[in-house]
N, C-alpha and C positions, 0 to 999 in steps of 0.2 A: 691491793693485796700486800701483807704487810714481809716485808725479806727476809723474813725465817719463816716464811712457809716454802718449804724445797719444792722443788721437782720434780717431777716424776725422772726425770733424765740422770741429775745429779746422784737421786736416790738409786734408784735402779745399778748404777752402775759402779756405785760402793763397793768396798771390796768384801765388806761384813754384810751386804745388803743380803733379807728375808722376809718372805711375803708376809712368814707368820709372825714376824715380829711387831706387824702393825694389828690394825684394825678400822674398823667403819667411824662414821658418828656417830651414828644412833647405839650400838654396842659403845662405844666409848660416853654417851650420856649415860648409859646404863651402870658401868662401872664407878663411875663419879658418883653416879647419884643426881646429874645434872639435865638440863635442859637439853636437846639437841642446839637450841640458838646459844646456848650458854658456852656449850666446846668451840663451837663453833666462832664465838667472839674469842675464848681463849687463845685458838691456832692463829687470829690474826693479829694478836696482842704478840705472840711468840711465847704466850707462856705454855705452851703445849706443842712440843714436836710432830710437824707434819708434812706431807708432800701431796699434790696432786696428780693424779694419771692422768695420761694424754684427755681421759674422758670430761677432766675439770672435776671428779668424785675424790674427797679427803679422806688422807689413811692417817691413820692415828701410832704413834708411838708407843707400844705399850710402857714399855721402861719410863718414859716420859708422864702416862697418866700416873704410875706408882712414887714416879720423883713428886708431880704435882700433889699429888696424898700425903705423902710425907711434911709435906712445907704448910700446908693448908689446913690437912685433917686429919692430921697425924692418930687422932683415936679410933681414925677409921681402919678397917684392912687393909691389907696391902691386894691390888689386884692380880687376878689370876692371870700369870701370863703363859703359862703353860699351852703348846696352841693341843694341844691333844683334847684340852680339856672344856673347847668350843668347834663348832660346826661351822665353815664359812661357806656362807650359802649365798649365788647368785638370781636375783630372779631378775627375768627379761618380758616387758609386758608394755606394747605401747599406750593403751587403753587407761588416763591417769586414775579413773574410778576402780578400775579393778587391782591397779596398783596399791590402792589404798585400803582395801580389802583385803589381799593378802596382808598386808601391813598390822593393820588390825588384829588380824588370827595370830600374825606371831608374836604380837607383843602381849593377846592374853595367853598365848601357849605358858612362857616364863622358860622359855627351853634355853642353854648355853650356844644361843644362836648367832654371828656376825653377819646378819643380812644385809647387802649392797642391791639396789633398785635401781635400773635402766629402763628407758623409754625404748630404746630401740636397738636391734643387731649388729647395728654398726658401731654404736657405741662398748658395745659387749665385748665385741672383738679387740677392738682398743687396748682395751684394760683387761680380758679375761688373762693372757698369759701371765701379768704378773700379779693379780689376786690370788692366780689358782685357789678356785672354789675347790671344795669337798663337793659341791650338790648344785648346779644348775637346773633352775626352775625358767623353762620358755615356752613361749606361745609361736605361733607359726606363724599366721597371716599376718604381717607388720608391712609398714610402705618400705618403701628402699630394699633394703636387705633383708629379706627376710628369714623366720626362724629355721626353715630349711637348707638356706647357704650357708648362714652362720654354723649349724653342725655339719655340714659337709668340710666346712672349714676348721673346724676345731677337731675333725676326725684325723685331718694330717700331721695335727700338731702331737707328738709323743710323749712332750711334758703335762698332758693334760689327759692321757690313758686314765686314769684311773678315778677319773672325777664322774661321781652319778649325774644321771640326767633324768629328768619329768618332764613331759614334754603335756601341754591341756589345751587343748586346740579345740577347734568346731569343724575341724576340715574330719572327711571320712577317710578311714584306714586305705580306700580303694584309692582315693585321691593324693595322698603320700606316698602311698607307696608308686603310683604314678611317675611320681618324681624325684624316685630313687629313694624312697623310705627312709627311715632314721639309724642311728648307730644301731648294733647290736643291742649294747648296756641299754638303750633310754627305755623308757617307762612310760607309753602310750596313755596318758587320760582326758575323758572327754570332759568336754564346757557343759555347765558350770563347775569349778573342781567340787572335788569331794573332799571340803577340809578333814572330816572325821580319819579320811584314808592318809591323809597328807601329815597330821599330826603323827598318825603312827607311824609312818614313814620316818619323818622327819627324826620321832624318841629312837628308835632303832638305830638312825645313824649316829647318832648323837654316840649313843650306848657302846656301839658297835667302835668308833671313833676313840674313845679314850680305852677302851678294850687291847685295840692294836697299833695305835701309831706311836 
């Protein structure tokens, strides 16, 4: 790993340090114009400012891809770093096929989305406090931790009030609520999702996101 990739520790505890000020990979290929493997070789080259979360997942500088555009592609735009003006969206899915599924729907969406992809809730946990999503997308039945600890545990946290939740399980309403049900906010859908309903979802917040923040 090359020693200008920070870490999560160094970064975090900056005194200028902000969630919104980074970004994903795959959002930061998208801004470039580049490969995901191609940022990716950049942050360990050090030509692109980065750190990773305790998860091992790379956050992207934005000031950093717009230095990088300047020097490189100077006829290109300058990236938008305004964070109002993108959605940062968590999805949690141990399942790697269905992970890749969603994947798929949101790259043909073309929506100002930052989506970060975890295998599991314990990884989520990790790193959710200092991504704060806008929108947490989980599944419930995962090994270890699973998606019902993980929001009993995110319900305590106060920094994290105001983040939507979708939650697409195969387990029955009878059977969650069993075992103490979900937040208030989250948004019960069942397996298989309903991209059609999730899209609009998704434009709404979007919408609703550069509206008010």
């Amino acid at each position: 790993m090359s020693r200008d990739l920070k870490s999560f520790e160094a970064a975090i505890t900056a005194a200028d340090f902000s969630s919104e000020d980074y970004c994903g990979t795959s959002y930061a290929a998208k801004l470039l114009g580049l490969s995901v493997a191609t940022v990716q070789s950049l942050v360990e080259k050090g030509e692109i400012d980065a750190w990773k979360t305790l998860g091992g997942h790379r956050r992207i500088a934005l000031q950093s891809i717009n230095a990088y555009l300047a020097k490189n592609s100077p006829q290109l735009s300058r990236a938008d770093t305004n964070p109002k003006h993108r959605l940062r969206v968590l999805l949690v899915e141990d399942d790697e096929n269905t992970r890749e599924l969603y994947r798929c729907q949101f790259e043909a969406w073309d929506l100002p989305v930052d989506c970060t992809w975890m295998p599991s809730a314990l990884e989520a946990l990790m790193d959710i406090a200092s991504m704060r999503p806008d929108l947490l997308i989980t599944d419930l039945s995962m090994p270890g931790v699973d998606g019902i600890e993980m929001l009993k545990a995110l319900k305590r946290n106060p920094q994290l009030a105001g983040m939507q939740i979708i939650v697409i399980s195969g387990l029955a309403p009878e059977a969650i609520a069993a075992r103490g049900g979900l937040p208030e906010q989250a948004q019960l859908l069942a397996k298989p999702a309903n991209f059609d309903w999730l899209h609009g979802y998704v434009s709404a917040l979007v919408a609703a996101n550069r509206k008010w923040r």
